[in-house]
N, C-alpha and C positions, 0 to 999 in steps of 0.2 A: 615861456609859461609862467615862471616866478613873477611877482608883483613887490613894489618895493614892500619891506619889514613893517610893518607896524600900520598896512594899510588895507580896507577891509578888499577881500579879493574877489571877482565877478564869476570867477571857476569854478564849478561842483567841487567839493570836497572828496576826494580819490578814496574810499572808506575800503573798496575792498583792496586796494594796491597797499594800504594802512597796515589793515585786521590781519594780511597774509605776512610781512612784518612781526608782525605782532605775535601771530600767531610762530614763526620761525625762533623769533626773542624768547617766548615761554617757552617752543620746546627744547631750547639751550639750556635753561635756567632750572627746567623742573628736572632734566637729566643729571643736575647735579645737585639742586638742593634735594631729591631724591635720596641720597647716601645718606645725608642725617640721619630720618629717622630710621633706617635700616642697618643704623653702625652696630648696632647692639645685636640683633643676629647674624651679620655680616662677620663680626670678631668671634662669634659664638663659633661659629660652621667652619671660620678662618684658624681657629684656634690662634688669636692675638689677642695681643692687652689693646687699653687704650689707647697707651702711645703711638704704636704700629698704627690703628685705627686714625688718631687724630692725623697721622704723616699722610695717610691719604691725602686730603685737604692741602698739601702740599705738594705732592706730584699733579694734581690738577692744574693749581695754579700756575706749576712751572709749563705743562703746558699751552694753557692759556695765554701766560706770558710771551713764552717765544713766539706763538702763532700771529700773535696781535702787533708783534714788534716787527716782523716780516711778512704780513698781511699785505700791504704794500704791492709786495714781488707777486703775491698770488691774483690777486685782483688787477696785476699789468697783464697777466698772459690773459687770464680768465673774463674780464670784466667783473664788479659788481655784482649784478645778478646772477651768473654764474656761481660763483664762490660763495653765496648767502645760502644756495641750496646748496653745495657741498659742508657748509656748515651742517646745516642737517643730516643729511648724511653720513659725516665723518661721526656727529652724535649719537645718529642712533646705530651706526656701525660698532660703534664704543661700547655702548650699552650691551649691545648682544654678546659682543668678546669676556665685558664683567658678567655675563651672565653663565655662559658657557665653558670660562677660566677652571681650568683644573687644577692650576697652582697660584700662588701669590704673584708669583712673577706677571705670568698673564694678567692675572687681575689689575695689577700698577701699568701696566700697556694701557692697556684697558681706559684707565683712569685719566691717564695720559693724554689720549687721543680725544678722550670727553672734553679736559679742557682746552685742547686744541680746537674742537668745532666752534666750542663758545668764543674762543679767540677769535676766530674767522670771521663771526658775524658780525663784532661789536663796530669797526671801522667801518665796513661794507654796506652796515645797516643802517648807522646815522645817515652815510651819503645816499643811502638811494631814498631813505624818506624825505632829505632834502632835494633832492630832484624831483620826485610825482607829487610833493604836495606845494604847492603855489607858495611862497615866502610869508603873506598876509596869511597866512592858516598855519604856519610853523608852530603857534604855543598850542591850539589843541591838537595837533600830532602827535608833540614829544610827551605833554600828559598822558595820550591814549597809547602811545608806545610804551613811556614807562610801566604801565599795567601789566608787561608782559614779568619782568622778574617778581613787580607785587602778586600776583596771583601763582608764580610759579613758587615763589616761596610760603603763601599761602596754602597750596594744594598737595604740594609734595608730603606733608603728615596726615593731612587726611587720607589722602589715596591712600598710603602702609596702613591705615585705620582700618580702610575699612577691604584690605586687599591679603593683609597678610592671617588671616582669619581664615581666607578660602585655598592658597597656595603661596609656597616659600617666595622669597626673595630674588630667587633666581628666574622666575616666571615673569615677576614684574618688574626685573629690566627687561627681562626680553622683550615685552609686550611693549612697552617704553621705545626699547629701539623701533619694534616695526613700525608706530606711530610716528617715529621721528624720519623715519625712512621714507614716509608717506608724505609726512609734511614738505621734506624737501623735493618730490617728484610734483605737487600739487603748485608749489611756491613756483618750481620751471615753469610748468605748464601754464599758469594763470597771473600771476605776477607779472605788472609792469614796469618801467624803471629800472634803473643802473645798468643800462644797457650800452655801458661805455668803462673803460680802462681805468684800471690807479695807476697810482703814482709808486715809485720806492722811496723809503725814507733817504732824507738826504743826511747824511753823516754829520757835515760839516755845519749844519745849522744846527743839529741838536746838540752838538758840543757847546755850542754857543748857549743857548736853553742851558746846557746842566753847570753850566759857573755860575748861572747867577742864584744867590741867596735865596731870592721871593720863591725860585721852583722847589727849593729843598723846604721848606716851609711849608708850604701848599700841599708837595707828598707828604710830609710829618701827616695832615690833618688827614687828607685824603686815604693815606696809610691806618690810619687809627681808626677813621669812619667807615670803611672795608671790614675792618676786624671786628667794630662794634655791631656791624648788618651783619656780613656773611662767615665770622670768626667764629659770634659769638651764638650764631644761628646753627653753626655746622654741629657743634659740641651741646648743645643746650637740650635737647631730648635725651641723649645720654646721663649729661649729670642729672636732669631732676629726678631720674631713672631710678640710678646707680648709687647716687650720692644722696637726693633727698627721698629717695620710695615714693615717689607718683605712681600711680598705675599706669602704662605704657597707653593706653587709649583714652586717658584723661590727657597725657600730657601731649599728644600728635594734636588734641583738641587746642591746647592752650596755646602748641606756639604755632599750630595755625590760624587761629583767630585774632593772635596777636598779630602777625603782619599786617591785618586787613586794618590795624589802626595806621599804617602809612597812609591810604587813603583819605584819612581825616588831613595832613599834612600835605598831601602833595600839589593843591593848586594854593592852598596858605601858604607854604613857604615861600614862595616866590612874593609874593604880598608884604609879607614881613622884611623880606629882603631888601626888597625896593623902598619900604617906608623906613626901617630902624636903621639900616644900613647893612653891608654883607658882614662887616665886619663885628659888629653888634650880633648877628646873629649867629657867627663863626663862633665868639666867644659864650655865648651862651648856652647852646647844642654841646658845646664841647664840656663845657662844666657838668651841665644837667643831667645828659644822655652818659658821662662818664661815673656820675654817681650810683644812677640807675643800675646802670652795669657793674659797677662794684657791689649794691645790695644784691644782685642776684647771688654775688658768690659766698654773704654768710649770712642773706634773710631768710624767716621761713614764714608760714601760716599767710597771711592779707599782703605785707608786706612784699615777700618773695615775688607771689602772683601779683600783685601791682607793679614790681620793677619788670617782669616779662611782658605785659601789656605795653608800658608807655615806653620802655626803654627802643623800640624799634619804630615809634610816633616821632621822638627826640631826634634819633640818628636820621631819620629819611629826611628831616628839615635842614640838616646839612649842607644835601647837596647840591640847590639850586644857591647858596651863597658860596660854595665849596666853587662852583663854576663861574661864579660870577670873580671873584678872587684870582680864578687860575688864567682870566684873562688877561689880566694884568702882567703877567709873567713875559710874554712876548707881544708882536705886534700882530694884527689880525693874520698877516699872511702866513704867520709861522703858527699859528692859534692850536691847528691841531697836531701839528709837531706836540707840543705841550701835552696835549691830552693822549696823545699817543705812548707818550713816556710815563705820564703820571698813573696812569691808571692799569697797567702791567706792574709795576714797582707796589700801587695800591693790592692786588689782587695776591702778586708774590706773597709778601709781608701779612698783611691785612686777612688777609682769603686764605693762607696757607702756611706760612710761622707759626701764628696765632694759635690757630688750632689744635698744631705737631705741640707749641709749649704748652697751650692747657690739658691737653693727654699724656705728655710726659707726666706735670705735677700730678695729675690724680694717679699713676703709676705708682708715687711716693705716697699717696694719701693725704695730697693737697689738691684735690678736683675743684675747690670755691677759690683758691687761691687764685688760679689762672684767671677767671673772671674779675676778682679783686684788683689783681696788677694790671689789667688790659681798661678797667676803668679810668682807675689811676695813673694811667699814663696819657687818657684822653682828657679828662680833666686837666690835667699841670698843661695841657696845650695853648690852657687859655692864655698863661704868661708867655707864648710869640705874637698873640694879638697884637700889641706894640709894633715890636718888628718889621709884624706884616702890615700895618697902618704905615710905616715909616716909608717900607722899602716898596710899596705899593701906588707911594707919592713921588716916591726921586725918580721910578721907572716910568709914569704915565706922561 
């Protein structure tokens, strides 16, 4: 079916095997970036502080984590397509448990198992869009698939906008999960592709991946770039909340219409990549997008609101050089070995430290702080450019 890479291909484009994809990716995405903006009545009703709140954000990712590191073993019994609806499934099974949670405890199951769906599908999903869609159509695939976390992190402050007005938090997870429940019986039913077995991780190769230098590098950015998209997105309706007094339905606006600036960015950066170089572009995202991120934590009036617009424009330019980079790390065959590890380790740290450290600091009455140091550690990344120019020439 596939046609060789980079050649134009004679096959209808598979839009609905794509959109149902697509549609499975959002509703991973919006089951979690969901929690943001409902941290602040979610702590109220939970009676916790931030810190407790921002740890959430880390019991996700550790399930994310695991899920996606032994994805593998489930997708050998299961097939692909299989396990792409149980992703959905397990998600909106999650949801209803946070909904329904009568103690804290339930509710971190709960949270758990949410990023354990997300885990499920992110392996499963790359390869079944590489199977239904023909090789020669690969780059408007993965565009139109990336759309699923851009709009999932888009919509997730509106919906509480314009939801928590009419009934609590606890309705619209619910509602959330049955939707998610639906998506995955509609994805069995109708979806084509990945109608064939994984593989398990092989041990002995990924040892080999984690001595070399370029991979810890690569996670450095990748880990930073996690934190500055979904760290600093998980915690950021709270602070402008709590710490700057926005009005709660100003600010679900602002940092929903700020994601929809990655779409200015997402078929440029690949463009930029390819002409200035990945490395040129790695060093520059890193400085820029970590500045940003540092004004957010002690600008305020024009300033503030323009580091929350462009600061998430900066980080999604990233990640087509971030990948073009991480190839470099092993050889094609071990390719996703690589991205299997980096991007668990990215979500742990990135998706989930991040967040638990900027809710502790605002615990102390340092809530801008955490933004400050999560910039400023994205910025100083520019000084491994080098390294990574070096060690990305002795390995090629």
């Amino acid at each position: 079916m596939n046609t060789k890479p980079g050649t134009p291909s004679t096959h209808p484009f598979p839009l609905r095997s794509t959109l149902l994809l697509v549609g499975v990716f959002f509703i991973t995405f919006i089951g979690r970036t969901s929690l943001s903006p409902l941290l602040l009545p979610i702590e109220r009703e939970l009676g916790i502080s931030h810190a407790e709140g921002g740890s959430f954000f880390l019991v996700i990712s550790v399930g994310l984590m695991l899920t996606m590191l032994f994805s593998g073993m489930v997708s050998q019994r299961l097939k692909h397509h299989t396990t792409i609806a149980l992703s959905a499934v397990l998600t909106g099974a999650a949801l209803i448990l946070m909904a329904v949670a009568g103690s804290l405890f339930w509710f971190r199951v709960g949270l758990f198992f949410l990023g354990a769906g997300a885990g499920l599908y992110l392996p499963s999903g790359v390869t079944t869009l590489t199977d239904v869609v023909p090789s020669g159509q690969w780059g408007r695939a993965i565009a139109l698939h990336e759309l699923g976390p851009i709009f999932g992190l888009a919509a997730a402050p509106i919906l509480a906008d314009i939801a928590l007005p009419f009934f609590n938090w606890q309705i619209l997870l619910f509602l959330l999960g049955i939707i998610s429940l639906l998506t995955g019986a509609v994805f069995a039913r109708y979806a084509e592709g990945g109608r064939f077995y994984g593989t398990p991780p092989k041990w002995a190769e990924l040892y080999g991946i984690l001595k070399k230098r370029q991979f810890w590098i690569i996670a450095f950015f990748f880990i930073m770039a996690i934190g500055l998209e979904m760290g600093v997105y998980s915690m950021l309706p709270s602070y402008l909340v709590a710490d700057r007094g926005i009005d709660p339905s100003l600010v679900n606006r602002m940092v929903s219409t700020s994601r929809l600036t990655s779409l200015l960015m997402i078929f440029a950066a690949g463009w930029l990549s390819d002409h200035l170089g990945y490395k040129t572009v790695i060093a520059g995202t890193a400085l820029i997008s970590g500045i940003l991120t540092a004004l957010i934590g002690f600008a305020h009036g024009w300033l503030l609101i323009s580091a929350v617009y462009l600061q998430p424009m900066l980080v999604s330019a990233f990640f087509p050089a971030g990948f073009t980079a991480m190839a470099g790390v092993s050889s094609s065959a071990q390719r996703n070995l690589s991205v299997s590890m980096v991007i668990p380790l990215a979500y742990l740290f990135g998706g989930g430290v991040f967040p638990s450290m900027i809710g502790w600091l605002a615990e102390r009455g340092a809530f801008g702080l955490g933004f400050v140091v999560v910039g400023i550690l994205m910025a100083a990344g520019i000084l491994l450019v080098p390294a990574l120019k070096s060690t990305a020439e002795n390995e090629s």
